[in-house]
C-alpha positions in Angstrom: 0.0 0.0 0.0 3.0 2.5 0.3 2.9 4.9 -2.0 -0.9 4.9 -2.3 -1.9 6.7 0.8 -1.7 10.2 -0.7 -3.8 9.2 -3.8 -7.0 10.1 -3.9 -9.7 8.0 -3.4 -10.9 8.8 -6.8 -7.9 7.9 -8.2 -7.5 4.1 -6.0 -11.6 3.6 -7.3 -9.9 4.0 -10.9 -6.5 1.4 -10.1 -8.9 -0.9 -8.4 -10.9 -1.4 -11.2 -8.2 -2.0 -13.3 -7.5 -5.2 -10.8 -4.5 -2.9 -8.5 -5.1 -4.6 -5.6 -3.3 -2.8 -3.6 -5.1 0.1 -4.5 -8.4 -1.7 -3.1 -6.7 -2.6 0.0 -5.4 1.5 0.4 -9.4 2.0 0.0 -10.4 -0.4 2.4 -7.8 0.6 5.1 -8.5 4.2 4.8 -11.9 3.6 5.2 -12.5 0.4 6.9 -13.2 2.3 10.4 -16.2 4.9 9.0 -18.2 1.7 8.2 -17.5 0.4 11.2 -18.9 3.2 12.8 -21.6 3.4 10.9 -22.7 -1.0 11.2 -22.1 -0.7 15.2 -24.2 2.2 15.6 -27.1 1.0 13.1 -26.6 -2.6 13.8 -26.7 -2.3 17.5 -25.3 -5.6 18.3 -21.3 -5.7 19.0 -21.2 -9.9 17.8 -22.9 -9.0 14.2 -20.9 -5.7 13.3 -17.8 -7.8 11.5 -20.2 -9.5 9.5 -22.3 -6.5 8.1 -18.8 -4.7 8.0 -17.6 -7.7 5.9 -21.2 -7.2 3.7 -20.4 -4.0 3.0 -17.3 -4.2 1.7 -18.6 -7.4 0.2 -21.1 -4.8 -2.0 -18.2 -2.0 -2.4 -15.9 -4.2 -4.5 -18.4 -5.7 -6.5 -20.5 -2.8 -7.4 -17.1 -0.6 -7.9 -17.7 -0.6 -11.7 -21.1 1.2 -11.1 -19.6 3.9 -8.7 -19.9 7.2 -10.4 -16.6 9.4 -10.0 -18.4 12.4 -10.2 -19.9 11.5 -6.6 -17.5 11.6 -3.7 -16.4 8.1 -2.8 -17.3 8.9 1.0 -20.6 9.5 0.2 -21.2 6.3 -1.9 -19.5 4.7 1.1 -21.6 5.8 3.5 -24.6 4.9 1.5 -24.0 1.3 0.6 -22.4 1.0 4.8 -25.9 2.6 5.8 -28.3 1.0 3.4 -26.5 -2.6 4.4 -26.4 -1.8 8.3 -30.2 -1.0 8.2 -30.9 -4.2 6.3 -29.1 -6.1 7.9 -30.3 -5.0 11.3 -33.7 -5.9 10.1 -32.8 -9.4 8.7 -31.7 -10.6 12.0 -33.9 -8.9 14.1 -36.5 -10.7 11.9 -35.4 -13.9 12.6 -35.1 -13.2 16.2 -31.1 -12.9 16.4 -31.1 -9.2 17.6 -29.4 -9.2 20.5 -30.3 -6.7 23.2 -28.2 -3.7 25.2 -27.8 -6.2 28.4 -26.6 -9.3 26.4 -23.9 -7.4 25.2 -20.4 -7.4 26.9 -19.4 -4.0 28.1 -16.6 -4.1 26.5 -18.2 -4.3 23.2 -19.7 -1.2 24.0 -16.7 1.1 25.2 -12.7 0.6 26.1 -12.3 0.0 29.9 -12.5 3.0 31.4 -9.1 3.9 33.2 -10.9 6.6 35.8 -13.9 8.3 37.0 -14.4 10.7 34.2 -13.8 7.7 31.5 -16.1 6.3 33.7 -18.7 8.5 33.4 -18.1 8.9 29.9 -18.8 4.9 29.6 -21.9 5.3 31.5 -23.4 8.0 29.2 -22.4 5.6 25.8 -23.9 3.1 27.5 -27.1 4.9 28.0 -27.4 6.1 24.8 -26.1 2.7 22.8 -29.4 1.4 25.2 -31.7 4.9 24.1 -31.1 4.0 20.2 -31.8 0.6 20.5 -35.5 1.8 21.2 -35.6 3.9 18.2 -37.0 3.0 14.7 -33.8 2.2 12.4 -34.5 4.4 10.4 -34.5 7.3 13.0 -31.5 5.9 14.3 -29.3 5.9 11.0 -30.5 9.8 10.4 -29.4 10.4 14.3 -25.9 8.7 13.7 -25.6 9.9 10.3 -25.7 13.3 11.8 -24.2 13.5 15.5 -21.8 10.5 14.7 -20.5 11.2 11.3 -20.9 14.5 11.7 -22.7 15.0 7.9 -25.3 17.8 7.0 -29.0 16.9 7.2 -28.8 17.1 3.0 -25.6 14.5 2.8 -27.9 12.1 5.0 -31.1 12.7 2.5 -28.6 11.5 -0.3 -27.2 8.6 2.0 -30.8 7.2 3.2 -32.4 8.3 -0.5 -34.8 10.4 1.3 -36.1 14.4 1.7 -34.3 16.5 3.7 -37.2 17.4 5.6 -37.9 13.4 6.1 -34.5 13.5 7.7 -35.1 16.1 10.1 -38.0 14.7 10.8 -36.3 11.2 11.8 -33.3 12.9 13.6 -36.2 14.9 15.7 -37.8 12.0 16.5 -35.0 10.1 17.7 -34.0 13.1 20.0 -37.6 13.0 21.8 -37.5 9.2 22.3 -33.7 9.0 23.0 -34.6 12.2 25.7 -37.8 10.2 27.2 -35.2 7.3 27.6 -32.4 9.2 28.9 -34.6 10.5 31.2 -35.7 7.6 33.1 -32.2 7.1 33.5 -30.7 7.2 36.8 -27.8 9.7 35.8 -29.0 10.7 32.7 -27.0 12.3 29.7 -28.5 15.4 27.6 -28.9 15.1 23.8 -29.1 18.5 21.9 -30.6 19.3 19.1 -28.8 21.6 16.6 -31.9 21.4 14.2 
């Protein structure tokens, strides 16, 4: 991969269809953590993620012809990681394999924390790892979309193939119902809106 780290990703989409693979592995490393981002939160369940992770790459290689180099690669990224995270959530969760907050290892959730503050900081994840898995998944991959992965409520529209309004509309609706979650809480954390 040396050499290929300060191509751009337009230009490893181009190599890697010509058959470079170490231009598809440059791709993959360089964005292998974003998707994993995205499938954990979406997904919900720490012992599924590598498996929708590995899905999504899975569709990124083989759809690579049909990626349009016009588009940023992030953003077709981000659709086929939060289009396969939502379906694959639903999948399982169909066939009963969902597994909840509390069957979860803690660790799954969060790095040990070292002191109080990281402790705290656990706690809060926790809570809200807990809040989203109440929340329709389609409210909760607006909400990560946008307080995660830090993208504008029209970059999420063109992820989920939605309105923008629709999106503000999901994102404001996972707030409430995260909030009315938080809230019964013992120590409960504050979500803000910036909508």
């Amino acid at each position: 991969m040396d050499g290929h780290d300060s191509i751009s990703d337009s230009a490893l989409v181009e190599a890697a269809r010509r058959g470079d693979g170490d231009a598809a592995a440059c791709l993959y490393h360089r964005h292998v953590e974003r998707v994993h981002r995205i499938c954990y939160r979406i997904v919900l369940d720490g012992s599924q993620v590598a498996d929708c992770v590995q899905e999504v790459w899975f569709k990124v290689f083989r759809n690579l012809g049909r990626f349009r180099c016009e588009e940023s690669f992030v953003t077709w990224l981000n659709r086929v990681a939060a289009h396969t995270a939502i379906d694959f959530y639903r999948k399982h969760k169909r066939r009963g394999r969902h597994v909840g907050i509390d069957q979860v290892p803690a660790d799954a959730l969060a790095e040990p924390p070292s002191d109080g503050k990281q402790l705290d900081e656990a706690m809060i994840q926790q809570r809200i790892h807990a809040a989203l898995e109440e929340v329709a998944v389609n409210q909760r991959s607006a909400f990560v979309l946008r307080y995660f992965e830090e993208m504008s409520p029209a970059e999420i529209a063109g992820v989920l193939g939605c309105r923008e309004g629709t999106v503000r509309t999901h994102i404001q609706r996972c707030l409430v119902a995260m909030r009315a979650k938080l809230a019964m809480s013992p120590k409960h954390a504050e979500v803000k809106s910036d909508e």
